[in-house]
N, C-alpha and C positions, 0 to 999 in steps of 0.2 A: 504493500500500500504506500510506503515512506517513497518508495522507486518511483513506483505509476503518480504520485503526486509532485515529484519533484521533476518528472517529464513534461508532466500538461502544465505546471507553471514554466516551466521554456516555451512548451508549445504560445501559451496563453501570451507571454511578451512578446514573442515572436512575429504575433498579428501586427505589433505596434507603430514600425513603418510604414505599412500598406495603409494604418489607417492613417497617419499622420499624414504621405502625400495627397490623400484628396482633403486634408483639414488645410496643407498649404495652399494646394492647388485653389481653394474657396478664398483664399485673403487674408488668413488669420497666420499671426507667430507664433513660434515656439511657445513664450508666455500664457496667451491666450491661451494654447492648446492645453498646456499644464493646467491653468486655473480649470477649466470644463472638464478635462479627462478627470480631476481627482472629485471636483461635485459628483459627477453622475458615479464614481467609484463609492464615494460617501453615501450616496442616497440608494445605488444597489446594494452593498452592505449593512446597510441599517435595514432593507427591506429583508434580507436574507436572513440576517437576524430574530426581526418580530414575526416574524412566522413561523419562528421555531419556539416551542414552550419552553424547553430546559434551557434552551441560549436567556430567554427572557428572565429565567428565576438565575441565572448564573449571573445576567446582570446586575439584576436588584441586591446583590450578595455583593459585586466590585467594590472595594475598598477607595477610600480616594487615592492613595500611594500608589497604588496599583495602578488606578488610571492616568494618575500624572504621568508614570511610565509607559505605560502604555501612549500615551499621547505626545510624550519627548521621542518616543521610539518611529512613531511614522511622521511626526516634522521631521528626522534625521534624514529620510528618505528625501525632502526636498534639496537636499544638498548633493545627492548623487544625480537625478532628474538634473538641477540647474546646472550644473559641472558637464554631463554629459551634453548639452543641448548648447552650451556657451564654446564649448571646443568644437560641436558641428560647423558650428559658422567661419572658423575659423580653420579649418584641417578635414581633409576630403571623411565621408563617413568613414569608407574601412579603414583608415587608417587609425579612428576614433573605437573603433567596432574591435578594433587589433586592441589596443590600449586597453579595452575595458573587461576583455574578456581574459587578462590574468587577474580577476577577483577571484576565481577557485584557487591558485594556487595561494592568491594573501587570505583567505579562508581557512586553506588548510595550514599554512603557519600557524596562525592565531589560534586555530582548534586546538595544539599542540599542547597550549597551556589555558585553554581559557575553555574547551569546550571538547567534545569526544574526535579524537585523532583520527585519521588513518591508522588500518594497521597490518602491517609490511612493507615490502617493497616492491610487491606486485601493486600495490592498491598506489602506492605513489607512483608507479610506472605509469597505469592508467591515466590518471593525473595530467603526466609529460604526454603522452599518445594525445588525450582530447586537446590538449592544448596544443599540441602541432596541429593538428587537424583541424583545429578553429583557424588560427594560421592561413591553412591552404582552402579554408572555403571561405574564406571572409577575400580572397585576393588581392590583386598587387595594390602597391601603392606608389600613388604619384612623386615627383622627385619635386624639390625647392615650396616644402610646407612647410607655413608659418610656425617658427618654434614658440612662440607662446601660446599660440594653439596645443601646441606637443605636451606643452609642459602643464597647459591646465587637463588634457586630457588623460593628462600621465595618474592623476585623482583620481578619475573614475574610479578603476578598482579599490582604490583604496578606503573611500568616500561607502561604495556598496559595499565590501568588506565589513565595515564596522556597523553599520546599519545592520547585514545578514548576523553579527555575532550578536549585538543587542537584542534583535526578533528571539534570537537560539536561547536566550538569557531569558527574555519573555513567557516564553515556551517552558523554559524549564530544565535545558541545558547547564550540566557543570560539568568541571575537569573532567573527564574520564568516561563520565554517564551522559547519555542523551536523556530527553523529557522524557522517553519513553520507558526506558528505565527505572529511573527513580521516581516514576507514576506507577509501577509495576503494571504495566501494560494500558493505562487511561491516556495516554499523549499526553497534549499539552497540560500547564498549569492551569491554563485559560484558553479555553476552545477559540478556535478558529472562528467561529462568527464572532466573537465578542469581543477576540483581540485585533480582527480585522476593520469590525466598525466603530472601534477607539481609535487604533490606530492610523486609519485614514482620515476619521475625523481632525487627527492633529494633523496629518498631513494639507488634506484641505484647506485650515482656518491658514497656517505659514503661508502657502503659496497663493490664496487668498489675497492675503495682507501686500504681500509681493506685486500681484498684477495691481490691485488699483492704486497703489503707488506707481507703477509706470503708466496707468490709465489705458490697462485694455480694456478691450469691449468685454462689459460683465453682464450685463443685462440683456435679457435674449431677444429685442428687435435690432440688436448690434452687431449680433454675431449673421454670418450670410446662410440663408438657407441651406445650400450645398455641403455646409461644414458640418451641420447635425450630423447626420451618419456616422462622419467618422469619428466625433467626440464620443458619442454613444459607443462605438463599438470600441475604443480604446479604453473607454472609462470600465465597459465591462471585461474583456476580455485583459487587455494589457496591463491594467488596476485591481479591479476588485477580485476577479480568478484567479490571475497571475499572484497578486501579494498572499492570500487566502492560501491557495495551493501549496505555495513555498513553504510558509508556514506552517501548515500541517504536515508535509515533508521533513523540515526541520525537526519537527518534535521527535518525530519515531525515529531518521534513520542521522541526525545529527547535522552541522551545519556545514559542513565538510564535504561529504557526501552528496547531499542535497545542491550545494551548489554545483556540484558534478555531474549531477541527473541534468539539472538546466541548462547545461551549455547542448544541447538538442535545440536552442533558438536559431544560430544562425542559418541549421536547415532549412527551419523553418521558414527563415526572413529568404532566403535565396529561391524555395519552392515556391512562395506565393506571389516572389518577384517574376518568377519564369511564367506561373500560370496567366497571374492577372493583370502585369504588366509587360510582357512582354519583351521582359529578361532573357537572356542568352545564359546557360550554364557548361562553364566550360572544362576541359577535364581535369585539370588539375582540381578543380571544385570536387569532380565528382569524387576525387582522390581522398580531401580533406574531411569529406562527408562521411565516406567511410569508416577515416582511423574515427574520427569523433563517436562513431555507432560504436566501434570497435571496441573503443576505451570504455565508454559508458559499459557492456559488455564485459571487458574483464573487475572494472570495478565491482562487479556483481559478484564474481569468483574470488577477487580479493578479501573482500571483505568477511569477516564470519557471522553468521544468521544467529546476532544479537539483539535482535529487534524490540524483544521483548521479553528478554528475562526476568525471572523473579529474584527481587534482592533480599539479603536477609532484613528484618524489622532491626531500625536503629531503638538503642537502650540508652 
């Protein structure tokens, strides 16, 4: 379950280009696009929630400590979204796309001491594989890019890194143990509807605060009709799935791992660029496609079927 969730949140980010060229293509910026894609994340999440009865009485039980964190934990998220979106403008995507996708490997450092490791050398092989593989299907890059482009994009991973170990923290993660652990087998500390429409909620009111300080269009006869679609389908898909999915991932198979299952995005972003846009895939892609299945693959054999053991009761 920690695997197949920590896939479909690749999958689920993966949409997020495709939606974001028809949000440019309509008139609207990067800004824009953030403030709308995390409302409608917000307002899907909180709908996913009050639908459910036990998410609702697990609310009325949140603590405020709990929700402060919770609510510092996805404002953190605005700082990887702003980072990544501020070095697009500036340095060709892949080359951005290169940059952001060594966050598994600063994941699995920080797991090392902060959160449940890898464990062997097959499992950090894996590791090295998806990450060449991302490498060769993410494709070349341009020559004479802006180095302050390079250098803010150089964050990204790092930016997502501490955000994914904070979530891990959320969830229930400590040295050695996933949440799934030392739940003896319940995941998270705080289920995924509850820590998803907190945690977006902080993320929302930040970037919020952010656009009508630059005075984008926030009020909906501002934004162009053409744009709906893709705010919606980003907000659900690339937002409220995507961060939900990861997180419930995170709990059971750790933050390490989970961010390993996710690198299955740029598949994604290249298969929907060939279908719906009328991208070219070319073989070295088809190359890099590969080792990334590959790895994901051996990390499975890597790893030992810990998912869920019982721990003894602390005294």
């Amino acid at each position: 379950m920690g695997v197949g969730l920590g896939a479909i949140s690749g999958v689920a980010y993966g949409t997020g280009p495709l939606f974001a060229k028809s949000v440019y293509g309509a008139g609207l910026d990067w800004m824009a696009l953030l403030a709308w894609r995390f409302f409608f994340a917000a307002v899907i999440s909180w709908a996913w929630l009050l639908i459910q009865p036990n998410a609702r009485a697990e609310l009325r039980l949140l603590d405020r400590r709990t929700t402060a964190r919770l609510l510092f934990t996805g404002a953190t998220f605005i700082l990887t979204a702003s980072v990544y979106y501020a070095a697009v403008q500036r340095i060709p995507t892949s080359l951005e796309a290169l940059l952001m996708y060594g966050y598994p490997a600063v994941v699995a450092v920080l797991s090392m001491r902060l959160g449940y490791p890898f464990r062997g050398r097959l499992a950090w092989g894996s590791l090295a594989v998806v990450l060449f593989g991302a490498v060769l299907t993410i494709g070349g890059i341009e020559a004479g890019v802006d180095q302050l482009g390079i250098a803010i994009g150089a964050l990204s991973p790092l930016a997502y890194a501490i955000y994914i170990i904070l979530a891990a923290w959320m969830a229930g993660e400590r040295p050695g143990q996933t949440a799934d652990m030392r739940s003896k087998g319940k995941g998270a500390e705080v289920s995924p509807p509850v820590a998803g429409a907190v945690m977006m909620t902080g993320t929302f009111f930040i970037m919020l605060v952010i656009a009508a300080a630059a005075r984008e269009p926030l009020v909906p006869w501002q934004v162009p009709a053409a744009a709906w679609p893709g705010l919606f389908g980003i907000g659900l898909f690339a937002a409220a799935i995507a961060i939900q999915a990861f997180y419930a991932s995170v709990a059971r198979i750790g933050a390490a791992q989970a961010s390993l299952m996710a690198t299955v995005e740029p598949l994604v972003v290249i298969a929907l660029g060939v279908g719906f846009l009328g991208e070219t895939l070319a073989p070295l892609q088809v190359l890099g496609a590969s080792l990334v299945l590959t790895g994901v693959l051996l990390a499975q054999i890597a790893t030992p079927a810990e998912s869920r053991p019982t721990l003894p009761e602390e005294v």
